[in-house]
N, C-alpha and C positions, 0 to 999 in steps of 0.2 A: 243584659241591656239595662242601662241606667234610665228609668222615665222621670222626667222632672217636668212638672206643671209649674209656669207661669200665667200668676191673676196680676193682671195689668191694666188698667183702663185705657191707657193710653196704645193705639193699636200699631203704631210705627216701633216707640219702645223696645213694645213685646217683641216685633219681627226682628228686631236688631239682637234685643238675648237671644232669641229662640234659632239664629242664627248661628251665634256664636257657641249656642251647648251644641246643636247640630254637626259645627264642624270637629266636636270630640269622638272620638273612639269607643264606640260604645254608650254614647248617652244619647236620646230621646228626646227631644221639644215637645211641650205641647201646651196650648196658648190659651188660657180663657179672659176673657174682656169684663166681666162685670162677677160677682159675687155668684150669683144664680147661676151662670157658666161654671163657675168654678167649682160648683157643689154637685151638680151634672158630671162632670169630669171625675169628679170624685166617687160617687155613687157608680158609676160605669166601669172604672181601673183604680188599678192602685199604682200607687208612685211614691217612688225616692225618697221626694224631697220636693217640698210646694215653694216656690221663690216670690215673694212677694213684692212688686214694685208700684210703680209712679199708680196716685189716684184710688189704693186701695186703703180708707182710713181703722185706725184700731177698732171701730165697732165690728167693721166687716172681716175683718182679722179674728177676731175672738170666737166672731158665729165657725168662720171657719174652723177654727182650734173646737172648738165646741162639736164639730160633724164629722171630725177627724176623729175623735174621741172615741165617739160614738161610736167609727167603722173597725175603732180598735184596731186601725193600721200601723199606730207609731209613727207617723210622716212626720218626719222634723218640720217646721217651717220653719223659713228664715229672710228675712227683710234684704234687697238688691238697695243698696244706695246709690246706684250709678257708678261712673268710673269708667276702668278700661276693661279688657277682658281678663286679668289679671284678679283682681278684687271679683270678679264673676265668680270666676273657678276656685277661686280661694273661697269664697264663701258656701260655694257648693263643695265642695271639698269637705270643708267644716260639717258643714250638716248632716252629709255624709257617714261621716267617722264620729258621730254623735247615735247612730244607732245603733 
């Protein structure tokens, strides 16, 4: 099983990716809303691949890279631009085949 955590601020966003990795084969959603969330999630499981979208800015990005380090998991992160589900899975794909 593939886990991929989405930090999203935005809570519709999130349900809309966390839909689209759902309806893969084998991969995992899991949603956190705010940075504090997201380091919770992290300190509890490990995962894939952290997908970062709408509402999370570079500072809060860093601290995460910074507590990823730390757990010494190797979790690629990698920024969601939006788009279609296409550009999703291609960038999860990516970050993927980066570990």
């Amino acid at each position: 099983m593939t886990n991929i955590l989405i930090v999203c601020t935005n809570q519709p966003i999130a349900a809309t990716i966390a839909r689209l990795i759902d309806k893969m084969e084998d991969w995992q959603a899991s949603v956190a809303l705010s940075l504090n969330d997201a380091l919770e999630h992290c300190y509890a499981k490990t995962y894939d691949v952290i997908l970062i979208g709408s509402g999370i800015g570079q500072e809060h990005e860093d601290v995460l890279k910074l507590h990823i380090e730390k757990l010494k998991t190797e979790t690629p992160i990698v920024k969601h631009y939006g788009g279609g589900s296409g550009l999703l899975y291609a960038e999860i794909y990516q970050a993927l085949a980066k570990k």
